[in-house]
VEXMAR-258424 format. One line per 2 residues: number of its first residue (from 0); their letters; for each residue x, y, z of N, C-alpha, C. Coordinates in nm, 2 decimals, always signed. Layout:
<atoms>
NUM	a	X,Y,Z,X,Y,Z,X,Y,Z ~ ...
</atoms>
This chain:
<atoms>
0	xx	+1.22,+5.10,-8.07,+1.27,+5.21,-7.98,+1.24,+5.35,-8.03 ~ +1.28,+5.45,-7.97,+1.19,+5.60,-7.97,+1.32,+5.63,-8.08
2	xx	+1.27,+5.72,-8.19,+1.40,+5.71,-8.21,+1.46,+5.86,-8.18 ~ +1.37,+5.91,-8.13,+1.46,+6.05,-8.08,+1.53,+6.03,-7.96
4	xx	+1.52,+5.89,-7.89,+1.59,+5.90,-7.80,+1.70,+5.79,-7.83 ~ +1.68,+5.76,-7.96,+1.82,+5.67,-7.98,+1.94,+5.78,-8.03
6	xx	+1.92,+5.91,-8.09,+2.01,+6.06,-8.11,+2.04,+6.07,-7.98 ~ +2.01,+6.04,-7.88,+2.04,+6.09,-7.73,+2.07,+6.00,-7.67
8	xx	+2.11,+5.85,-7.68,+2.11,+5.70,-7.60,+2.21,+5.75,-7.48 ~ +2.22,+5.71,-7.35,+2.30,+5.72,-7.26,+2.38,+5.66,-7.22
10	xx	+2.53,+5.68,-7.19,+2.58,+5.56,-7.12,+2.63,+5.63,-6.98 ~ +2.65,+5.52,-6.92,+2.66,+5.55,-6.73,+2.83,+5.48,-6.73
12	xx	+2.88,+5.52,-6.61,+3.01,+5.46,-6.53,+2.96,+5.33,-6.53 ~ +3.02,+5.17,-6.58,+2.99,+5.11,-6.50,+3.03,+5.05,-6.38
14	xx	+2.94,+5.02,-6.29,+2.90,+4.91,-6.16,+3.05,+4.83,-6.18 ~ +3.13,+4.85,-6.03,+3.19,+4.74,-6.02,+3.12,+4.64,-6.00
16	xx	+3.17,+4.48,-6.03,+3.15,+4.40,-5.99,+3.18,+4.31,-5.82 ~ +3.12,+4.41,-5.72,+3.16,+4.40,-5.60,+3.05,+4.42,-5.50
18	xx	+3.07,+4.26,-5.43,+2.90,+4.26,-5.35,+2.83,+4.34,-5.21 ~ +2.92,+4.45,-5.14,+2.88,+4.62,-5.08,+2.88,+4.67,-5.19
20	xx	+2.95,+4.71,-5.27,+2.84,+4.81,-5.34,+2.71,+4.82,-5.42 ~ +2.69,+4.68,-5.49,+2.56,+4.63,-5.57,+2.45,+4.62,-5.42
22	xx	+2.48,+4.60,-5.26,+2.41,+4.57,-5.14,+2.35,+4.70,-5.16 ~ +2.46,+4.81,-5.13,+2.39,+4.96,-5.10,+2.34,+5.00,-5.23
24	xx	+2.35,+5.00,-5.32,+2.30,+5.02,-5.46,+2.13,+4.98,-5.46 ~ +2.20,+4.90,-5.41,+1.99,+4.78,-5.40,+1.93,+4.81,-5.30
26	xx	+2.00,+4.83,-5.16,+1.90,+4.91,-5.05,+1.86,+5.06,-5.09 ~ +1.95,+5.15,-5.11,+1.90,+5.21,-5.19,+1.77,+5.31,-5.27
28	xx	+1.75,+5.23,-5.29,+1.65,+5.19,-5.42,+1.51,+5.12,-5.34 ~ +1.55,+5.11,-5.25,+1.42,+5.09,-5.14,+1.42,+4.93,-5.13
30	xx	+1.53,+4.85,-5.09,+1.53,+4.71,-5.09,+1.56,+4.65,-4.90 ~ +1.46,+4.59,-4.85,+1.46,+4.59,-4.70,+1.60,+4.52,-4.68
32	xx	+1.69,+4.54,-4.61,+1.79,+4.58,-4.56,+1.87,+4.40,-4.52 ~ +1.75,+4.30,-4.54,+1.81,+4.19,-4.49,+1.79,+4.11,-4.62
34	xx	+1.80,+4.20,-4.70,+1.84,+4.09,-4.82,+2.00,+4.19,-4.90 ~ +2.09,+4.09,-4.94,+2.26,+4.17,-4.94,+2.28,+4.06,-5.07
36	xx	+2.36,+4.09,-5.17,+2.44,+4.05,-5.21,+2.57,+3.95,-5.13 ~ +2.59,+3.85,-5.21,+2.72,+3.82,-5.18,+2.82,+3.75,-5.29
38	xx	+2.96,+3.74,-5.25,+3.06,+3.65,-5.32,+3.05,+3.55,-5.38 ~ +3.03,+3.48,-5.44,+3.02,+3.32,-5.51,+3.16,+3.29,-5.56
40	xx	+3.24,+3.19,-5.50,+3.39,+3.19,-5.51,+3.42,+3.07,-5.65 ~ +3.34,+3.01,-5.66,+3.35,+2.90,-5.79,+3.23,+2.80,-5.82
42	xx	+3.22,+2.70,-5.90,+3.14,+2.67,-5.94,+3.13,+2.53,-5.89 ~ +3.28,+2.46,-5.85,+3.30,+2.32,-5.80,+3.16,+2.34,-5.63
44	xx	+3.12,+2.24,-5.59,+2.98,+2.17,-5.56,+3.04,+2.20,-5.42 ~ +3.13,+2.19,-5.35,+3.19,+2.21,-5.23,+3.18,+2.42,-5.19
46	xx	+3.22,+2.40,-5.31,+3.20,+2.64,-5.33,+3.07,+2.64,-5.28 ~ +2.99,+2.58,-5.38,+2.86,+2.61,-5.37,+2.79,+2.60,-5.25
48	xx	+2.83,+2.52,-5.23,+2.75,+2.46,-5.06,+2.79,+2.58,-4.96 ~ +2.93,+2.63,-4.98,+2.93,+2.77,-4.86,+2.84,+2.88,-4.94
50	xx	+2.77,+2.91,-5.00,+2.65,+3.00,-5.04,+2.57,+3.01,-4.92 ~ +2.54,+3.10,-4.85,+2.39,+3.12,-4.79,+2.27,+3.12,-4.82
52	xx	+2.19,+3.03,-4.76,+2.07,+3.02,-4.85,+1.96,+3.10,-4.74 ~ +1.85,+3.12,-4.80,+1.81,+3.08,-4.89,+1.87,+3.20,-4.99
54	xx	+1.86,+3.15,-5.18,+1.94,+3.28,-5.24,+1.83,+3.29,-5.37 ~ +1.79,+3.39,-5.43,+1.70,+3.43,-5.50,+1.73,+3.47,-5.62
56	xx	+1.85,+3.49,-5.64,+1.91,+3.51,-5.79,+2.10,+3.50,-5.79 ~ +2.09,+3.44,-5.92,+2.25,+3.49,-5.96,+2.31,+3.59,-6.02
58	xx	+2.35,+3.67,-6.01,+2.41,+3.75,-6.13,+2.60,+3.70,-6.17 ~ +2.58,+3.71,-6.27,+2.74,+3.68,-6.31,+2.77,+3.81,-6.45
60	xx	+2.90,+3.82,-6.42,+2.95,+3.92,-6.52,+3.12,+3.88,-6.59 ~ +3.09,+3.89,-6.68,+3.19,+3.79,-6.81,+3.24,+3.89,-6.91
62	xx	+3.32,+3.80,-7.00,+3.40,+3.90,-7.09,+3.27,+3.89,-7.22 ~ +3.25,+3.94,-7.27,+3.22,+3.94,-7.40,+3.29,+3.88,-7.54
64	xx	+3.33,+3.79,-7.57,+3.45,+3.73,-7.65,+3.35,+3.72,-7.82 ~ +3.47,+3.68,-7.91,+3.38,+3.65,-8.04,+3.33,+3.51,-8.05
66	xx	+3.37,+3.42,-7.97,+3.34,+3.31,-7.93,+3.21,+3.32,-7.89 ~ +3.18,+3.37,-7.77,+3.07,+3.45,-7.68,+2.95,+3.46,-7.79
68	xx	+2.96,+3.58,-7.85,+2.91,+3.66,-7.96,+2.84,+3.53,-8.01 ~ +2.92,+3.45,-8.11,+2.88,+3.36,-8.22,+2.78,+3.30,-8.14
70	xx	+2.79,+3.19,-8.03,+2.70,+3.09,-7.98,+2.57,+3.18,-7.92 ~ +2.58,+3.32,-7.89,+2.47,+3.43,-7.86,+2.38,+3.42,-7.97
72	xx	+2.42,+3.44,-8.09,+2.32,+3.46,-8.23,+2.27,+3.37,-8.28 ~ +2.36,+3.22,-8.24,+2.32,+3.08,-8.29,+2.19,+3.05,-8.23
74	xx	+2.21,+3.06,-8.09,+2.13,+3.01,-7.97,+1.97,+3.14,-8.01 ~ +1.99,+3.23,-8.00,+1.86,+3.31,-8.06,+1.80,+3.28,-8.16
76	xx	+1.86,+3.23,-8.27,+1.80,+3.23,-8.39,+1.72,+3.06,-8.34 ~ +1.80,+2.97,-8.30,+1.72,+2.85,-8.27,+1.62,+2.89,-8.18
78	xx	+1.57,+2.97,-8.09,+1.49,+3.03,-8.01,+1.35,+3.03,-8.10 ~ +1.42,+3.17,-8.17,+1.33,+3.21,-8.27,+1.26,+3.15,-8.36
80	xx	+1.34,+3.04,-8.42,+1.29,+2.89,-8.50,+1.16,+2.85,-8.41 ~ +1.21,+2.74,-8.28,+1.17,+2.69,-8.23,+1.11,+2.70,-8.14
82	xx	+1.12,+2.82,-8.07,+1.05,+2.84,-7.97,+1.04,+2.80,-7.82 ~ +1.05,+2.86,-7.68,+1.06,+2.80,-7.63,+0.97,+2.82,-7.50
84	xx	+0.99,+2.75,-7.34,+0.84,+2.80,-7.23,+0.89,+2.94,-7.22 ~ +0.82,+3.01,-7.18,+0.86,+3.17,-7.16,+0.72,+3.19,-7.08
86	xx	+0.70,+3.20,-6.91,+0.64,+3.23,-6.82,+0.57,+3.38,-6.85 ~ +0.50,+3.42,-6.84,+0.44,+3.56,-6.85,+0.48,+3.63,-6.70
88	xx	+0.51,+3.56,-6.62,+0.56,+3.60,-6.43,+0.73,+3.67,-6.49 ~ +0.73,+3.60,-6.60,+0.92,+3.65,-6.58,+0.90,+3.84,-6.62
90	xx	+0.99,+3.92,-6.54,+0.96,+4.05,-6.52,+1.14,+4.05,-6.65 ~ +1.14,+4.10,-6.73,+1.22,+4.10,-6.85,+1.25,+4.26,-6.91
92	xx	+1.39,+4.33,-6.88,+1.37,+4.42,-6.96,+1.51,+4.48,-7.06 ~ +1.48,+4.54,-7.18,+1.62,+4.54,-7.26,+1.69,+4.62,-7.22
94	xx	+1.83,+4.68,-7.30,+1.92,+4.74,-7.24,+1.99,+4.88,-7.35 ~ +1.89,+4.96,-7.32,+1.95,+5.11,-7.41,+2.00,+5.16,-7.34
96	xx	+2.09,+5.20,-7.30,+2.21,+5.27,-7.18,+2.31,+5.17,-7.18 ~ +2.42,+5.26,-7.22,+2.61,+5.21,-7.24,+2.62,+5.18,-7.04
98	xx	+2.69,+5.10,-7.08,+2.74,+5.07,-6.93,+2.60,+5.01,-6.81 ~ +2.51,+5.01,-6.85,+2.40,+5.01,-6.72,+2.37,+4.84,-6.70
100	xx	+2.45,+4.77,-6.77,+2.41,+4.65,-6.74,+2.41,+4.57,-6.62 ~ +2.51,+4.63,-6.51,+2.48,+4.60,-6.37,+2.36,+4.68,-6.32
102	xx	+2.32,+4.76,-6.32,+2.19,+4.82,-6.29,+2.06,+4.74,-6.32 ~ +2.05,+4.70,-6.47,+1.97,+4.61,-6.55,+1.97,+4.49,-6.43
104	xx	+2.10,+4.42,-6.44,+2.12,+4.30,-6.33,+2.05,+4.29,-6.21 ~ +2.08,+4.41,-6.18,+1.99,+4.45,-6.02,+1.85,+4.40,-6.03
106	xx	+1.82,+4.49,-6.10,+1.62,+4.51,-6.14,+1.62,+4.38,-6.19 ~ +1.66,+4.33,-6.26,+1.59,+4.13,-6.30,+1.64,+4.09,-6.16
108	xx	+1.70,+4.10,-6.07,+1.72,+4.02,-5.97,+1.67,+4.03,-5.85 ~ +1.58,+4.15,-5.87,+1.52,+4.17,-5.73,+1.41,+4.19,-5.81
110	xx	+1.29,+4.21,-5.91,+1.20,+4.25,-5.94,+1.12,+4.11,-6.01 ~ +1.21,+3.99,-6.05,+1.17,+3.87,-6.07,+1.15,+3.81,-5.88
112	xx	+1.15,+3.87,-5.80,+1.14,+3.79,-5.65,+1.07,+3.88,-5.60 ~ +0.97,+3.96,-5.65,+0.87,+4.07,-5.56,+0.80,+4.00,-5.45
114	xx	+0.75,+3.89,-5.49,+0.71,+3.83,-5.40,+0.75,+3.79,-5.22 ~ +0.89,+3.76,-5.28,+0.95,+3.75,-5.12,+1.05,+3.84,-5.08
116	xx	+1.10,+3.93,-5.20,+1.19,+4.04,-5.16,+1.07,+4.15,-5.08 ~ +1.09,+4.28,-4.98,+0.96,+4.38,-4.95,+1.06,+4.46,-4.99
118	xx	+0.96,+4.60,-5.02,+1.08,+4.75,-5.08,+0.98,+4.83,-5.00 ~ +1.08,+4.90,-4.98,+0.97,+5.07,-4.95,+0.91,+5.11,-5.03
120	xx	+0.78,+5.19,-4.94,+0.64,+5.21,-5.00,+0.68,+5.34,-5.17 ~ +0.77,+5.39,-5.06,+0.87,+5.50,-5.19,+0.93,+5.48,-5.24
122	xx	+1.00,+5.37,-5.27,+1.10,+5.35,-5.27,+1.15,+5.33,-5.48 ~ +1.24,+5.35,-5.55,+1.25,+5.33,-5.64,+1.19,+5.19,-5.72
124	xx	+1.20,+5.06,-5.68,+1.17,+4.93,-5.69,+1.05,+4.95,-5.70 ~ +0.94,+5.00,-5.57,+0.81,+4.98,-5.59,+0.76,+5.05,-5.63
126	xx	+0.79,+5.16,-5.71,+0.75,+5.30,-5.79,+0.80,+5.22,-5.92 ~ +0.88,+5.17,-5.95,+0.92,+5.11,-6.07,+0.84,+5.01,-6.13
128	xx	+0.84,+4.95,-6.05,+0.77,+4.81,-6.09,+0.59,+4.84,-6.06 ~ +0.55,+4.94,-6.05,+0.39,+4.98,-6.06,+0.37,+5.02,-6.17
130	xx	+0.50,+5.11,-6.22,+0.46,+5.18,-6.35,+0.53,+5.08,-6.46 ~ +0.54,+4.96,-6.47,+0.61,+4.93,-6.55,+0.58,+4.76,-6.58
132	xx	+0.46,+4.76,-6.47,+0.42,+4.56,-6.47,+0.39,+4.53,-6.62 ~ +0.31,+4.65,-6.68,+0.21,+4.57,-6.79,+0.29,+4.61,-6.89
134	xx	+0.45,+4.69,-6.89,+0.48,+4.71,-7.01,+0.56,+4.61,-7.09 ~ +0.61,+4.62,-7.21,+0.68,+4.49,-7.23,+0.83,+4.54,-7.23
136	xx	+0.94,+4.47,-7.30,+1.06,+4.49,-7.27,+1.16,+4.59,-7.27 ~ +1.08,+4.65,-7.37,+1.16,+4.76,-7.44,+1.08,+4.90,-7.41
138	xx	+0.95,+4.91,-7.41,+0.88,+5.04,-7.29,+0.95,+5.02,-7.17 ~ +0.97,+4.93,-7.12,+1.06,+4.94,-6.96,+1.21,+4.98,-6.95
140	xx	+1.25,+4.94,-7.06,+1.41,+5.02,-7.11,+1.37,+5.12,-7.15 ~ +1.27,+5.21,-7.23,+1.26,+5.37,-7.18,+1.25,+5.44,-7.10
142	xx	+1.13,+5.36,-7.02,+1.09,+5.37,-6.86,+1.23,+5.37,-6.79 ~ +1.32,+5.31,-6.81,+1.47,+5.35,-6.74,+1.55,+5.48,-6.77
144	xx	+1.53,+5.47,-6.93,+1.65,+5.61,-6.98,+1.53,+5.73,-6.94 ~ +1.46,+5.71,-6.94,+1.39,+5.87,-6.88,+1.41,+5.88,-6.72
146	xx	+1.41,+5.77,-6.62,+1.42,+5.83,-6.49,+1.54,+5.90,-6.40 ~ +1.52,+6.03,-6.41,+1.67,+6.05,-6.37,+1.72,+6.00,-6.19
148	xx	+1.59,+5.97,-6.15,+1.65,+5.89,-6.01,+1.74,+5.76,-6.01 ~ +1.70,+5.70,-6.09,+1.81,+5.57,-6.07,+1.89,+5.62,-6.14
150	xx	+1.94,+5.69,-6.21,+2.06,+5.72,-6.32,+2.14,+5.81,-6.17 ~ +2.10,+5.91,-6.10,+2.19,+5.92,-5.99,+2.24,+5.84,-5.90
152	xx	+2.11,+5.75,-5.88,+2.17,+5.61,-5.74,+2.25,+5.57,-5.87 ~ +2.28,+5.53,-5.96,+2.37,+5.44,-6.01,+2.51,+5.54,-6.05
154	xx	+2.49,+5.63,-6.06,+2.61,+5.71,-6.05,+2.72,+5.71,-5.92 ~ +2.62,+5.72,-5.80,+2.70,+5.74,-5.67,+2.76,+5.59,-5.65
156	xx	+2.72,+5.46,-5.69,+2.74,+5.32,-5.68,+2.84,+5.32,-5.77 ~ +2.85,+5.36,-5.90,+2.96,+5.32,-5.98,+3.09,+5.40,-5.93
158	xx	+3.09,+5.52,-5.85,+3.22,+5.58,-5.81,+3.25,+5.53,-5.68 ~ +3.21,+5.46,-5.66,+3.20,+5.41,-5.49,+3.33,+5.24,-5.53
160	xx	+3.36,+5.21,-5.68,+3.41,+5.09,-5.71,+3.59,+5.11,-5.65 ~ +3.63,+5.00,-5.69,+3.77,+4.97,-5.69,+3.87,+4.95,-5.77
162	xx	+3.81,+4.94,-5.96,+3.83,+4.86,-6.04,+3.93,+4.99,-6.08 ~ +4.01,+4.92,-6.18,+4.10,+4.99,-6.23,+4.09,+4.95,-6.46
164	xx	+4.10,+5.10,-6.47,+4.08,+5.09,-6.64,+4.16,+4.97,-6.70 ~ +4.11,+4.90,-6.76,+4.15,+4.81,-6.81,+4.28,+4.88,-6.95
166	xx	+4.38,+4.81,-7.00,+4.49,+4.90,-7.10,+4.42,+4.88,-7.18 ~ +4.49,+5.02,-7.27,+4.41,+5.05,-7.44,+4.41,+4.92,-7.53
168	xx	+4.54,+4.91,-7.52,+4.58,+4.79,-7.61,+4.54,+4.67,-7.57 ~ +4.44,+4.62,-7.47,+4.41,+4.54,-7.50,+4.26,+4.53,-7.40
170	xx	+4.12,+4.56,-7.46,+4.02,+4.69,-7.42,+3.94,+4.50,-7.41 ~ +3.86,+4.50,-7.28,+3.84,+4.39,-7.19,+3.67,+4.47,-7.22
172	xx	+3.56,+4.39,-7.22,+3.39,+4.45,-7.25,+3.32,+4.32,-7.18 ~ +3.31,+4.37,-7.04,+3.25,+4.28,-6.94,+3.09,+4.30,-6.92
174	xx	+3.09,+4.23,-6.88,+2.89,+4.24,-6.90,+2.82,+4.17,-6.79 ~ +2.74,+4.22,-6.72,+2.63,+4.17,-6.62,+2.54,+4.07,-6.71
176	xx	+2.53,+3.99,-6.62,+2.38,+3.92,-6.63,+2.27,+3.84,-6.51 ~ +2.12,+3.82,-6.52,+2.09,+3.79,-6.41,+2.08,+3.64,-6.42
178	xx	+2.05,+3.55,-6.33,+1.95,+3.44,-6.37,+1.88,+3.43,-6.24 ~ +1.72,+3.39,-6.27,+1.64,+3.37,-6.21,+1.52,+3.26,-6.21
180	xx	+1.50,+3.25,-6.09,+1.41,+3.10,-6.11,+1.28,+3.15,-6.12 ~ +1.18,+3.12,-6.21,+1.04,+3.19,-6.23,+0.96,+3.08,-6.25
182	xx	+0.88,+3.01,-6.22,+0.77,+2.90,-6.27,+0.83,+2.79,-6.28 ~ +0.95,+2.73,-6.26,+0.98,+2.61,-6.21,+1.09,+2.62,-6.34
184	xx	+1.18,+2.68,-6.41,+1.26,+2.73,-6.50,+1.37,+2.83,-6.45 ~ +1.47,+2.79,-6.52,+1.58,+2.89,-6.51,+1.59,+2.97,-6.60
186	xx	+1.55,+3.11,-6.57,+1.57,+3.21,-6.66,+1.67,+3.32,-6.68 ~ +1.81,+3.31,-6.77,+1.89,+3.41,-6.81,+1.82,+3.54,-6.86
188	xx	+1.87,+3.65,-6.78,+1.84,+3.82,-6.79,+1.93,+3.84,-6.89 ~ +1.94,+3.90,-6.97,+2.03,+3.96,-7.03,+1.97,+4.09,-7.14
190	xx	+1.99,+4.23,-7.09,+1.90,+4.33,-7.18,+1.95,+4.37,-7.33 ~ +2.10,+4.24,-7.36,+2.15,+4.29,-7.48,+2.06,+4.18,-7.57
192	xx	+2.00,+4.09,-7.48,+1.91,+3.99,-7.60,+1.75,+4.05,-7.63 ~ +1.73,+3.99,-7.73,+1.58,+4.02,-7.73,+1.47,+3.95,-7.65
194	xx	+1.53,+3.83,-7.60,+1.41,+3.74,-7.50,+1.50,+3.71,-7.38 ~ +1.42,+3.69,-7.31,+1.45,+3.59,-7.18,+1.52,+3.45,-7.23
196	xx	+1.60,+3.38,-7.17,+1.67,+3.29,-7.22,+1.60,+3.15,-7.13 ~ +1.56,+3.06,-7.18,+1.51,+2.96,-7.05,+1.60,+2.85,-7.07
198	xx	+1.66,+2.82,-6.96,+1.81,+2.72,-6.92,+1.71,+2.60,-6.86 ~ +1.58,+2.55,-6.90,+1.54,+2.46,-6.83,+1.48,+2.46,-6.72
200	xx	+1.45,+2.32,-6.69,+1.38,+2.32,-6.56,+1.46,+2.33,-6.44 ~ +1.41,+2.47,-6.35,+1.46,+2.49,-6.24,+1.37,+2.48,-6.04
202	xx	+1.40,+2.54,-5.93,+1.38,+2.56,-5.86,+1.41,+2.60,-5.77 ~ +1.39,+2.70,-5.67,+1.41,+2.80,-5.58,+1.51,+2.72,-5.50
204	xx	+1.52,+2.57,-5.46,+1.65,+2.54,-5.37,+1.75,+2.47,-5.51 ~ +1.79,+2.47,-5.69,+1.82,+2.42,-5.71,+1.91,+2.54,-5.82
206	xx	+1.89,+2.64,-5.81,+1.88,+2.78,-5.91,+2.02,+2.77,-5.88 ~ +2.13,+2.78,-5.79,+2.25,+2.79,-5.81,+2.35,+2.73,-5.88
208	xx	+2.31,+2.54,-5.85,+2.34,+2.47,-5.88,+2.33,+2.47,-6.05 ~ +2.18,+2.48,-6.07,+2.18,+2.47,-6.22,+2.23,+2.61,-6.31
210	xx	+2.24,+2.73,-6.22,+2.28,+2.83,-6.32,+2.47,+2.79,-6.32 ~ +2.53,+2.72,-6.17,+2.67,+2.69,-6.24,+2.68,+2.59,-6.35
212	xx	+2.59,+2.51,-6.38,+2.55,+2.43,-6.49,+2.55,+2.50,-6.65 ~ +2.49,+2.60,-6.65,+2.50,+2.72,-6.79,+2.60,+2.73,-6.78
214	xx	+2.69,+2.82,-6.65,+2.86,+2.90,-6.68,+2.90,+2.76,-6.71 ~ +2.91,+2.59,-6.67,+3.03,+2.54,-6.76,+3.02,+2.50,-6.89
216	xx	+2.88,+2.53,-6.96,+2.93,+2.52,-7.05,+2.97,+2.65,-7.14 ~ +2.94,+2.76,-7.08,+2.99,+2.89,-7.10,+3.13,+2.88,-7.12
218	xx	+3.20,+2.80,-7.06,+3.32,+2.78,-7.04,+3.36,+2.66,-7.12 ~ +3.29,+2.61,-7.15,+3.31,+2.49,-7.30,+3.33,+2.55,-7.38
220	xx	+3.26,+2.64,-7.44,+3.27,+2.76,-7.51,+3.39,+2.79,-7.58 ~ +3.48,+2.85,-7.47,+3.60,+2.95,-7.45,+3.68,+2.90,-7.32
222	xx	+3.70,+2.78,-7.35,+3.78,+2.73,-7.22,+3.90,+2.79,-7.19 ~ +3.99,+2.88,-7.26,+4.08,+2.98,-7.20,+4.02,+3.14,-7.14
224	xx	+3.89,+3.16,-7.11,+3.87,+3.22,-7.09,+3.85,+3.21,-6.91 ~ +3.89,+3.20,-6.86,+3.82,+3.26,-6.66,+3.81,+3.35,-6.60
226	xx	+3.77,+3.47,-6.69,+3.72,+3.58,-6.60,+3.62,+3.56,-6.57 ~ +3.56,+3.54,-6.46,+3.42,+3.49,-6.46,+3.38,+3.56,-6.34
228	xx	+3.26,+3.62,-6.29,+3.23,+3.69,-6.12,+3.12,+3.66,-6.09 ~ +3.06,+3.58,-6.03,+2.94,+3.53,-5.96,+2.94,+3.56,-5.82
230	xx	+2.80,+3.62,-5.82,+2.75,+3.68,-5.70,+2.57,+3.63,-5.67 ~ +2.56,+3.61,-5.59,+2.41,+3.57,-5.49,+2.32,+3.67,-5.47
232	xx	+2.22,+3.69,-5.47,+2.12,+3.77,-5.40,+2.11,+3.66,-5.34 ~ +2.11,+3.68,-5.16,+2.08,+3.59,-5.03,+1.96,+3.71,-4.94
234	xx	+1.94,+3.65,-4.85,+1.86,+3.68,-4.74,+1.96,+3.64,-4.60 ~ +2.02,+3.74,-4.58,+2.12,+3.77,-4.44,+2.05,+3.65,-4.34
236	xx	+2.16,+3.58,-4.26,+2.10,+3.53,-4.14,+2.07,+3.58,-4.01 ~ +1.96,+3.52,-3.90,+1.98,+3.57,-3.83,+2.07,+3.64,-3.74
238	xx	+2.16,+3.60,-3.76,+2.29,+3.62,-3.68,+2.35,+3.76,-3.71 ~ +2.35,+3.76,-3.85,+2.37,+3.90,-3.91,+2.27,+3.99,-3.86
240	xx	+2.17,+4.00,-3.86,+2.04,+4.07,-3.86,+2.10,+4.13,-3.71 ~ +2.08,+4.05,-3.63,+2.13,+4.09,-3.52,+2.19,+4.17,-3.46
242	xx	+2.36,+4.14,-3.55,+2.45,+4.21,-3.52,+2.42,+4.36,-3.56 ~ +2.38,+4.35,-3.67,+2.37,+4.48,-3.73,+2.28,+4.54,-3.69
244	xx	+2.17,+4.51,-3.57,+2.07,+4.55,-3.50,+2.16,+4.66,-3.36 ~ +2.23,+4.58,-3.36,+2.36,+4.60,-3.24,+2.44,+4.71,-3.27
246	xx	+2.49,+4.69,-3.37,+2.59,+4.85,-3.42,+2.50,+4.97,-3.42 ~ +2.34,+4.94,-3.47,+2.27,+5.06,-3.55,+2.27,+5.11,-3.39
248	xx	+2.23,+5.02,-3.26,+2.23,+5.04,-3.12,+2.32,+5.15,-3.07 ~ +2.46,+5.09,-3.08,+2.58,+5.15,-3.09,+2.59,+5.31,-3.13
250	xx	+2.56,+5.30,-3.26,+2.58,+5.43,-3.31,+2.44,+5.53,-3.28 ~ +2.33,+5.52,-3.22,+2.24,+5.58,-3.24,+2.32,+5.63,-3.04
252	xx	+2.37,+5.52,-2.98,+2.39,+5.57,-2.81,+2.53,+5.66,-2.82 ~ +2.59,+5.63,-2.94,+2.73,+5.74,-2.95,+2.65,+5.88,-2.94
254	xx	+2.60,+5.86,-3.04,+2.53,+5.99,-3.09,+2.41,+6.08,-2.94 ~ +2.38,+6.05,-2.90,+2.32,+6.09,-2.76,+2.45,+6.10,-2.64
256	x	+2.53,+6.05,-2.66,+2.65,+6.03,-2.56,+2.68,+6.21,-2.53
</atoms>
C-alpha cells in the first residue's frame, strides 16, 4: 500500500446492517432498480426456502471475537501452505478504510454478478469496475480511498441507519462480508483477508444453502456467539416490479394533479 496514504487512512460511519438501506445505497451507485437486498431470517432449511430467488450473493455481518481471529490466521496460513482454486473471474478487493466494510460487501456482491446484474451507463459500478478490472486487490482498495463519490453515497446510507452505539464497556466490532458463487465455487469476500476464501464447490441455485453451511460451522466455532445478520442480494419479483410501476404512476399523476 501507498504509504502516504497509509498517514492519511480513512474511516467512514459504518453501514447499518439493514436491507432499504444497503437497496438504496446500491441503486444508487447506478444498480437497475429490480435487483433489492433482502432479510435472511436463519439458517434452518425451512428459512431458507422463504428466500426469493433467484439470489446472487450473501452478505452476512458478525462479531469479530478472539475465537474468530484465531481460526482466521489458522485457515490463511493453510491457504498459503497449500493452496487453493482461485478463479481469475472472482472480482476481489481489500479493505483500507475504518468502517467501510459494508460498502466493500456491496461492491463484491454486485461486481462478482456483472453479468446478470445491469448498472447505469454513469453510474458509480460501471465507472468503477472499467477502471479497476485489470487491477489487483489492493490498487482497487486505493481506487476506493481516492474516490470521493462513493465515500459521499456511503455517507448519506450510513446516517440513514437505526443502530444504536453499542456501551463502552463492552465495545461489540461487527464486520461485513460477501459470498459469492464464481466458476462453480463458493467464494468468501472479505477485504480484512489477503485472498478470496474458496468454501468449495458451489452453484448459482445452491450458493445459499452452501454459504449457511460456512456460518454453522462459524458457529462451531463460538457456539455462544448469535449475533449473526444475513441478507440476499435477490432479483424482485414480478409482482413487485409491478407494483412499484404503479406508485411511480401514482406519484408522477399527483404531481400533474
Amino acid at each position: 500500500m501507498d504509504e502516504s496514504l497509509l498517514e492519511t487512512q480513512k474511516t467512514w460511519i459504518p453501514l447499518e446492517a439493514n436491507p432499504e438501506v444497503l437497496t438504496t445505497f446500491m441503486q444508487s451507485l447506478g444498480v437497475a432498480k429490480e435487483w433489492e437486498f433482502c432479510d435472511i431470517y436463519g439458517i434452518d432449511q425451512e428459512l431458507l426456502d422463504m428466500v426469493q430467488k433467484p439470489i446472487a450473493a450473501v452478505i452476512l455481518l458478525f462479531p469479530i471475537t478472539d475465537a474468530y481471529e484465531q481460526n482466521r490466521y489458522k485457515l490463511e496460513d493453510e491457504i498459503t501452505e497449500k493452496g487453493q482454486i482461485l478463479s481469475d473471474k472472482v472480482y476481489f478487493m481489500r479493505q483500507y478504510i475504518g468502517n467501510a466494510c459494508g460498502t466493500i460487501g456491496v461492491i463484491h456482491s454486485v461486481l462478482n454478478n456483472s453479468d446478470v446484474i445491469s448498472f447505469e451507463p454513469n453510474g458509480f459500478f460501471s465507472k468503477f469496475l472499467a477502471t479497476t478490472t485489470t487491477l489487483n486487490g489492493e490498487e482497487r482498495a486505493i481506487s476506493l480511498m481516492k474516490n470521493s463519490d462513493i465515500e459521499k453515497s456511503h455517507e448519506i446510507a450510513a446516517v440513514q441507519g437505526q443502530s444504536t452505539v453499542p456501551n463502552e464497556d463492552e465495545p461489540v466490532i461487527l464486520h461485513f462480508v460477501s459470498f459469492v458463487h464464481v466458476d462453480g465455487h463458493l467464494y468468501e469476500l472479505d477485504g480484512r483477508k489477503p485472498f478470496p476464501i474458496n468454501h468449495g464447490e458451489s452453484s448459482q441455485e445452491t450458493i445459499l444453502e452452501d454459504t449457511a453451511e460456512v456460518l454453522r460451522k462459524m458457529i462451531e466455532v463460538n457456539p455462544d456467539e448469535i449475533r449473526f445478520t444475513l441478507m440476499g442480494l435477490v432479483k424482485k419479483s414480478e409482482e413487485e416490479e409491478e407494483e412499484e410501476e404503479e406508485k411511480e404512476k401514482e406519484k408522477e399523476g399527483a404531481k400533474t394533479n
